[in-house]
VEXGULUM-222112 format. One line per 4 residues: for each residue x, y, z of N, C-alpha, C. Coordinates in Angstrom, 2 decimals, always signed. Example, Ala and Ser with C-alpha at 12.3 -4.5 7.8 and 13.67 -1.06 7.14 Angstrom:
BEGIN
+13.19,-5.69,+7.80,+12.30,-4.50,+7.80,+13.20,-3.30,+7.80; +12.85,-2.25,+7.08,+13.67,-1.06,+7.14,+12.90,+0.03,+7.87 .
# end
This chain:
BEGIN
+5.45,+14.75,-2.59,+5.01,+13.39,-2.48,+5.89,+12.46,-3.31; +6.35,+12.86,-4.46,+6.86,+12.26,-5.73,+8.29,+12.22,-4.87; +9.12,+12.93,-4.02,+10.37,+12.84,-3.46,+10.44,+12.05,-2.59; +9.30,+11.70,-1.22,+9.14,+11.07,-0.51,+9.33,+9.69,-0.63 .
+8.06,+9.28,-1.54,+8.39,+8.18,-2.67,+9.52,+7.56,-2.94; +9.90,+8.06,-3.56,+11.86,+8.00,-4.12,+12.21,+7.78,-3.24; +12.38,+8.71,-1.92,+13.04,+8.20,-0.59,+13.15,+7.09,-0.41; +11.68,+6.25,+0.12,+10.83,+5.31,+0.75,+11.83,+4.16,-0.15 .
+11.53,+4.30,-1.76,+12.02,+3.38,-2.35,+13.69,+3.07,-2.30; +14.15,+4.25,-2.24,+15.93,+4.56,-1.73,+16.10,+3.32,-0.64; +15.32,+3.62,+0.44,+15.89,+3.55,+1.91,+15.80,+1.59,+1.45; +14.43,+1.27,+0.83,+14.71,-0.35,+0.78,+15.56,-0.88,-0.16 .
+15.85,+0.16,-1.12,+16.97,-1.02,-2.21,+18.55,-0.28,-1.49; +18.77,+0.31,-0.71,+20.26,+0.39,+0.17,+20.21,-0.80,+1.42; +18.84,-1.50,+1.80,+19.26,-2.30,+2.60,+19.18,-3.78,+1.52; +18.83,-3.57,+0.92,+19.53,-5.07,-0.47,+20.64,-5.75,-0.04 .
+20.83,-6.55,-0.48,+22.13,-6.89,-0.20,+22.81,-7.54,-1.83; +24.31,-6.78,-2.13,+24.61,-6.54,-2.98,+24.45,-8.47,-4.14; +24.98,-8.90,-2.77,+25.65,-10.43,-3.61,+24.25,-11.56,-3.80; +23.22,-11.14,-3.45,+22.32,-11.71,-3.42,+21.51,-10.95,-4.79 .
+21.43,-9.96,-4.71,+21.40,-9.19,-5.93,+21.90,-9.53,-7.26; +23.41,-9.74,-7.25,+24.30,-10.16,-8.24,+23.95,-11.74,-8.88; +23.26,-12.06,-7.99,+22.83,-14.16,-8.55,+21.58,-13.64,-9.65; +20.86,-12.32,-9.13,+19.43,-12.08,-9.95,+19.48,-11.32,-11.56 .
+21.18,-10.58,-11.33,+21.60,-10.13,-12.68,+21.57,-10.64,-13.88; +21.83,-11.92,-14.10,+21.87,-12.65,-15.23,+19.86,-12.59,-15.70; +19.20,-13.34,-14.90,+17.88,-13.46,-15.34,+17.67,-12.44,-15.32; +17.53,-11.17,-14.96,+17.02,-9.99,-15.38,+17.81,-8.96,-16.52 .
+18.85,-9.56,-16.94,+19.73,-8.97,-18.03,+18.68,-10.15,-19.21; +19.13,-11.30,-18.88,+18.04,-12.02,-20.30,+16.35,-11.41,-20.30; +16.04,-11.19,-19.52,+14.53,-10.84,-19.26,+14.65,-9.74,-20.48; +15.34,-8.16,-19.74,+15.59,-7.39,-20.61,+16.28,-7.38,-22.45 .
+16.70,-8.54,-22.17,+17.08,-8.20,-23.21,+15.61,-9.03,-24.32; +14.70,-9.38,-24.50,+13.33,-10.66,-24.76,+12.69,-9.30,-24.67; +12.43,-8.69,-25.60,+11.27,-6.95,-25.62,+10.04,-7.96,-25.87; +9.55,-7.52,-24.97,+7.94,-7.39,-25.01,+7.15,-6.12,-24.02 .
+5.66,-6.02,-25.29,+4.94,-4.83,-24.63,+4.45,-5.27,-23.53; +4.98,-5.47,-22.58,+4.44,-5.77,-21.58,+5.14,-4.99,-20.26; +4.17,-5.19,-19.38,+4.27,-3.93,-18.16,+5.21,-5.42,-17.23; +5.71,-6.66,-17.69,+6.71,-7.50,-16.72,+8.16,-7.44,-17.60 .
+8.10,-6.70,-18.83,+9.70,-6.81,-19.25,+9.74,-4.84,-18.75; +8.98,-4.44,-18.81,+9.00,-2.97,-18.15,+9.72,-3.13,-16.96; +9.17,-4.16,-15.70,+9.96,-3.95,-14.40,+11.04,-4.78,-14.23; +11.35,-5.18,-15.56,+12.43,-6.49,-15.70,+13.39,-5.26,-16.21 .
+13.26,-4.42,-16.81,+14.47,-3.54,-17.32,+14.40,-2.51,-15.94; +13.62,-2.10,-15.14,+13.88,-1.59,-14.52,+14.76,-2.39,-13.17; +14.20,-3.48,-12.71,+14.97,-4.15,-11.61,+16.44,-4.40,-12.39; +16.89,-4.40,-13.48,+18.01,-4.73,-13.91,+19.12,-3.77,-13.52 .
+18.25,-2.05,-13.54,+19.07,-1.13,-13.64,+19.59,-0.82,-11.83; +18.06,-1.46,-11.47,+18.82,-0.98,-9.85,+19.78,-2.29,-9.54; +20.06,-3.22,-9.76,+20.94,-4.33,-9.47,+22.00,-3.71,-9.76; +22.25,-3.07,-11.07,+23.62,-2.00,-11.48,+24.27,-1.20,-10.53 .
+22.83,-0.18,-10.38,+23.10,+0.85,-9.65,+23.88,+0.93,-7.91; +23.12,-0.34,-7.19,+23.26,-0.89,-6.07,+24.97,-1.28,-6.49; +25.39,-1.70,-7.42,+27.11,-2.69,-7.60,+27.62,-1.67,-7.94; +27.62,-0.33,-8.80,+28.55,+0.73,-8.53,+28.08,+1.21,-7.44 .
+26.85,+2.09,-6.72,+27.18,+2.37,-5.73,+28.16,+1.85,-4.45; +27.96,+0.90,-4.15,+29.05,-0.08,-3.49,+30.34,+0.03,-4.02; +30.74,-0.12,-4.97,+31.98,+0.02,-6.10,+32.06,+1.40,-5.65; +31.70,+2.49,-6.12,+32.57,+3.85,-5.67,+32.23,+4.43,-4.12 .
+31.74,+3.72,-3.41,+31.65,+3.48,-1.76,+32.87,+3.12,-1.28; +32.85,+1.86,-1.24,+33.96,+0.80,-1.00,+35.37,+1.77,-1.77; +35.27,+2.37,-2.67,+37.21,+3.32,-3.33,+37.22,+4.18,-2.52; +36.34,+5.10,-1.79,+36.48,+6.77,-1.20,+36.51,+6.11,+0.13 .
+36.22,+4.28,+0.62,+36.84,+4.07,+1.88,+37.79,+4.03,+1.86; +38.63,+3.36,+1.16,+40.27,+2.80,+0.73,+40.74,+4.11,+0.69; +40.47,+5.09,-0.24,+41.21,+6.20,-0.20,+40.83,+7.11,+0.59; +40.14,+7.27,+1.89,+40.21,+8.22,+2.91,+41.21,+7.26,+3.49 .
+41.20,+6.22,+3.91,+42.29,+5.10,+4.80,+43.40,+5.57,+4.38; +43.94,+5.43,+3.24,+45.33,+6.00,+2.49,+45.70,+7.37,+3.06; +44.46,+8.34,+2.75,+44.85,+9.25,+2.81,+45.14,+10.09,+1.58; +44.36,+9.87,+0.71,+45.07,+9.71,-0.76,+43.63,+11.12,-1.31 .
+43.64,+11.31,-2.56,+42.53,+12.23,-3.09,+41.97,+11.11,-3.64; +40.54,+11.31,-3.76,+39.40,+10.10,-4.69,+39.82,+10.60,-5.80; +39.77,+9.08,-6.28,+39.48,+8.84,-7.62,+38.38,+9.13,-8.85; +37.00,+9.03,-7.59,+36.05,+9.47,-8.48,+35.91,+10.90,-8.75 .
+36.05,+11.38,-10.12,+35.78,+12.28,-9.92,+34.66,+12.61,-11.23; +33.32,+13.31,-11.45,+32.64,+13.40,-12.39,+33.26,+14.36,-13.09; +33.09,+14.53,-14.20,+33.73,+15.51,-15.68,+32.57,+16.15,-15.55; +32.55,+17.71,-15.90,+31.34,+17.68,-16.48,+30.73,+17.90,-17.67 .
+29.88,+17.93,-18.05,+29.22,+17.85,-19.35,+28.58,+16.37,-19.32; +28.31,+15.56,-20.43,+27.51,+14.30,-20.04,+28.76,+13.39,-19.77; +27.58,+12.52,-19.23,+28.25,+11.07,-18.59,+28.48,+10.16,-19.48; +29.74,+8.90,-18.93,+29.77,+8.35,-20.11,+29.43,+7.10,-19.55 .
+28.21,+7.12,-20.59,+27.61,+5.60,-20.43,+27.16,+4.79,-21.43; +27.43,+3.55,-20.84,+27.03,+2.68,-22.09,+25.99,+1.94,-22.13; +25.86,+1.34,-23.79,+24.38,+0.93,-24.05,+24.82,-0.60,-23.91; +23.42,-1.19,-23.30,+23.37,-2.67,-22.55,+22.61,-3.13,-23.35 .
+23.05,-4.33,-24.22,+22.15,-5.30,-25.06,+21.79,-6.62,-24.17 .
# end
């Protein structure tokens, strides 16, 4: 049920649209960054992360098109061990 879910929620933030998204980044980066116990800076840090997520996905979408076109090997490639990510104030 808990995967389905996820799905359901997948399938509507891939039909988003990225640049319309990108105008909502700023107010939900200030939202997040204003802590309060509250269950609206809760979905304010969460809508922040899928606005992210949605602009690299697109971002390493959009490179493995360019480089199948080329003809070339991707660029992306994961390391493994952890990821390197950074912390968002």
């Amino acid at each position: 049920m808990l995967e389905a879910t996820l799905d359901k929620i997948a399938e509507k933030i891939i039909s988003l649209d990225e640049a319309s998204l990108t105008g909502l980044w700023e107010k939900y980066k200030n939202k997040m960054e204003t802590f309060e116990t509250s269950k609206e800076w809760e979905k304010s840090v969460i809508i922040f992360f899928i606005i992210n997520s949605v602009r690299v996905k697109n971002h390493i979408f959009n490179e493995q098109i360019l480089h199948q076109q080329k003809k070339q090997e991707p660029t992306v490639k994961f390391p493994p061990g952890k990821p390197d990510l950074k912390l968002v104030k």
